[in-house]
C-alpha positions as CSV (number, residue, x, y, z in Angstrom):
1,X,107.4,92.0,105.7
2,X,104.5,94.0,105.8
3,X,101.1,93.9,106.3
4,X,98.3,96.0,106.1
5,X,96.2,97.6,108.8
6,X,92.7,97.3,109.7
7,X,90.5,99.2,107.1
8,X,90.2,102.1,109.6
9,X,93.5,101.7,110.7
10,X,95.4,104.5,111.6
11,X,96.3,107.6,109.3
12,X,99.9,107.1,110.8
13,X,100.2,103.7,109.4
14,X,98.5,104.6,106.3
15,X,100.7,107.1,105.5
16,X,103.7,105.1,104.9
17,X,101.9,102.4,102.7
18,X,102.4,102.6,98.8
19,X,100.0,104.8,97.0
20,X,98.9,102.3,94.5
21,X,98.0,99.7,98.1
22,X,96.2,102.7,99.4
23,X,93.8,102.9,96.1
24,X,93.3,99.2,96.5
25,X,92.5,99.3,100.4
26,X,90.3,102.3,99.6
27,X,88.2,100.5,96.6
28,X,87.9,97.2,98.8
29,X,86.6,99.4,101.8
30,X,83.9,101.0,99.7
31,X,82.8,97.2,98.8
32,X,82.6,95.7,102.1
33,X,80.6,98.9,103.2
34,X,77.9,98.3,101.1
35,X,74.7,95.7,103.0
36,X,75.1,92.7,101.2
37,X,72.7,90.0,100.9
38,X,71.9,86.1,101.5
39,X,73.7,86.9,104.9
40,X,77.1,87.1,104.0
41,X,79.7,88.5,106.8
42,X,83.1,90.1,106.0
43,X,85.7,90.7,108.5
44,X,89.3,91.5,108.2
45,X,91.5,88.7,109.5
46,X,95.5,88.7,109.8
47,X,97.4,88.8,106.7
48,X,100.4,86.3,105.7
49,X,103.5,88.3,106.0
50,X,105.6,86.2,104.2
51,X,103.8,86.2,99.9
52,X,104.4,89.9,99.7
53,X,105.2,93.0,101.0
54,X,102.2,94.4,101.1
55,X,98.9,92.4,101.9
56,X,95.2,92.7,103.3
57,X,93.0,89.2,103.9
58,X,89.8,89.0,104.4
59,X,87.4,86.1,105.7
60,X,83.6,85.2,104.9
61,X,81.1,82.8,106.0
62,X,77.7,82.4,105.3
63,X,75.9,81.3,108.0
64,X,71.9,80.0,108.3
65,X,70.7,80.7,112.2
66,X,73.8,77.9,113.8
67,X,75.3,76.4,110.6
68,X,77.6,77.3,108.3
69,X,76.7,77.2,104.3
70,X,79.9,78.1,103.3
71,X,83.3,80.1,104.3
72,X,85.9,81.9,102.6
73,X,89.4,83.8,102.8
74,X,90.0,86.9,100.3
75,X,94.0,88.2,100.4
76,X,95.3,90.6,98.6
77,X,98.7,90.8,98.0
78,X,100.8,94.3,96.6
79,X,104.8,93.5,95.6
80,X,106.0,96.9,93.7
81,X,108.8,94.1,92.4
82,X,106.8,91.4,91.7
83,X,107.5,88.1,90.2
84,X,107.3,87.6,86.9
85,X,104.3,84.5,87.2
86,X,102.1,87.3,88.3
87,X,102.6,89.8,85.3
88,X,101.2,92.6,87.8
89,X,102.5,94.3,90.8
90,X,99.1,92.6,92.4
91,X,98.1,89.3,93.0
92,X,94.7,87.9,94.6
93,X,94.5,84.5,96.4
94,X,91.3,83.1,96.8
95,X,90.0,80.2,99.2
96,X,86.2,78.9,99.1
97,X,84.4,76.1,101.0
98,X,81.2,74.5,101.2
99,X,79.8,71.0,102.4
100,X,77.4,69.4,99.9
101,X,74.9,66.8,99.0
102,X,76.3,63.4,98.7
103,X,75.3,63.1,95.0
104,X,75.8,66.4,93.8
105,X,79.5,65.6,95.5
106,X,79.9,62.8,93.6
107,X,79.8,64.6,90.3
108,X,82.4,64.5,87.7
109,X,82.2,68.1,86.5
110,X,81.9,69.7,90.0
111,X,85.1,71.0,89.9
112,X,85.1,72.5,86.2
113,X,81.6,74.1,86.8
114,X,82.9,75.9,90.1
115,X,85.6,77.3,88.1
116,X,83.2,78.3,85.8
117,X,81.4,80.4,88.1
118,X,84.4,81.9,89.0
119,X,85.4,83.2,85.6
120,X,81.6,84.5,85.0
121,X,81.5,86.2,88.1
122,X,84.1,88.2,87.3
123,X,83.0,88.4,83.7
124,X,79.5,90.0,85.2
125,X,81.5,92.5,87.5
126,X,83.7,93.5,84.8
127,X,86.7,93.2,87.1
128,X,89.3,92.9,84.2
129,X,92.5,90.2,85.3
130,X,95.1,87.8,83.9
131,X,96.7,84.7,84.6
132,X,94.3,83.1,86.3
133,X,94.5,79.6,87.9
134,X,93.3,77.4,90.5
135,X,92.3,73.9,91.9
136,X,89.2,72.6,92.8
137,X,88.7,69.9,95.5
138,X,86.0,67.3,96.7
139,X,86.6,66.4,100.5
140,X,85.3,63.1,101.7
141,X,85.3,63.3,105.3
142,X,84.5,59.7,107.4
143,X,83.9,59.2,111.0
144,X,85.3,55.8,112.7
145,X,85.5,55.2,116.7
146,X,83.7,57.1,119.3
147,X,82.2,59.4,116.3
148,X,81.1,56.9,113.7
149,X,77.4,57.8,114.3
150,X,78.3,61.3,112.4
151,X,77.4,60.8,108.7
152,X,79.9,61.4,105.8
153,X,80.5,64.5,104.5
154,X,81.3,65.8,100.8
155,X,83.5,69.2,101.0
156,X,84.0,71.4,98.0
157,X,87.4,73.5,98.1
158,X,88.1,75.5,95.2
159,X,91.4,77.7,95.5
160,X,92.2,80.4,92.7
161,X,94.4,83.2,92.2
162,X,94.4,85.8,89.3
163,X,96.2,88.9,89.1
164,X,93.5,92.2,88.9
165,X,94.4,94.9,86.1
166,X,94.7,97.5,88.7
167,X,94.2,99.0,92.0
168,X,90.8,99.3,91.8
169,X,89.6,96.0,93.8
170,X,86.1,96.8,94.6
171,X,84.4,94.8,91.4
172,X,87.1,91.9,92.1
173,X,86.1,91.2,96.0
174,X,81.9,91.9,95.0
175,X,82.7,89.0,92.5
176,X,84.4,86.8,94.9
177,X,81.9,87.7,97.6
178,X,79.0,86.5,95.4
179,X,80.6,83.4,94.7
180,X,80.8,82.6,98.0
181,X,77.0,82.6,98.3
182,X,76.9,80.8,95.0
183,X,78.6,78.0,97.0
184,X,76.1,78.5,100.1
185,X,73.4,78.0,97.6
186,X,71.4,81.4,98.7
187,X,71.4,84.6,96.4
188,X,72.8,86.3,95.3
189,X,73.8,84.1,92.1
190,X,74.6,84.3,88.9
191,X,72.1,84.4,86.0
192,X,71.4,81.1,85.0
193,X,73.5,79.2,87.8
194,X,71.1,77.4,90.3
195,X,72.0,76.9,93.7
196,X,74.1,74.2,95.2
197,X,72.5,71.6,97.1
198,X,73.6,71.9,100.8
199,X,74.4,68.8,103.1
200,X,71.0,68.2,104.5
201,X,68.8,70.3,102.6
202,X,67.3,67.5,100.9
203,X,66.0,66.2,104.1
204,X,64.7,69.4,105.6
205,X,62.5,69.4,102.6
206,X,60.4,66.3,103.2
């Protein structure tokens, strides 16, 4: 299996990688090269080798002076033979994760409404796609022993995957990267969506 090179890799490499990949890799490139806001950072991380031929990953994190709001991993994988669940030569897996308040944690619809964002984010960035699916996930983590002065913590995961409409990635990975600042709870969001309460926001502000 292959994976792809850094962004700036080398015209050798580049050379030998489908021409439909290249497009994408070029698209993706002109969207991570833009300044983006709310403190977001992109970096290019090592792609799995074994989903698809052809793949690019990318990692996120929004951070606030020492702490992290909220992380995330973007890959993109190409298969010119694809399997038939993807119903696209493309396919984009998508990881997000953010701690939260303990009550907004607790919430029964958590996990529909961050799917919800998903779907208008890339409704707002008119990045056209099909079969789309994913999971969302609350993590309680507890703290017993030599670390049971740490307080609980409320995770939210959500994993998706959709398959884009074409090569051209850029309005797919501008989508993804403002839903991970959705999650972190600084702009920029989506119209009408307020922020996510962070884990220890609440009593910063007293």
């Amino acid at each position: 299996m292959r994976t792809a090179p850094a962004y700036a890799g080398k015209v050798t490499a580049l050379a030998h990688l489908p021409a439909d990949f290249l497009t994408a890799l070029r698209s993706m490139r002109s969207a991570t090269g833009e300044r983006r806001t709310g403190g977001l950072r992109l970096e290019e991380i090592p792609a799995p080798a074994r989903l698809a031929p052809y793949a690019v990953a990318l990692q996120a994190d929004v951070r606030e002076e020492d702490e992290e709001l909220a992380t995330g991993r973007f890959i993109l994988l190409h298969d010119p033979e694809p399997p038939p669940v993807w119903q696209g030569t493309f396919r984009v897996v998508t990881y997000i994760r953010a701690q939260l308040e303990q009550d907004m944690g607790n919430d029964a619809l958590l996990g529909s409404v961050a799917w919800t964002w998903l779907v208008e984010s890339l409704e707002k960035h008119h990045a056209p796609y099909t079969a789309a699916g994913g999971t969302a996930t609350r993590v309680l983590s507890e703290s017993y022993g030599t670390l049971a002065d740490r307080n609980d913590t409320i995770d939210i995961e959500l994993r998706a995957s959709w398959t884009p409409s074409g090569p051209e990635l850029r309005d797919h990975l501008e989508a993804w990267c403002d839903m991970v600042s959705t999650f972190a709870g600084v702009p920029p969001l989506p119209d009408g969506v307020s922020a996510l309460p962070r884990h220890g926001r609440r009593a910063e502000s007293h």
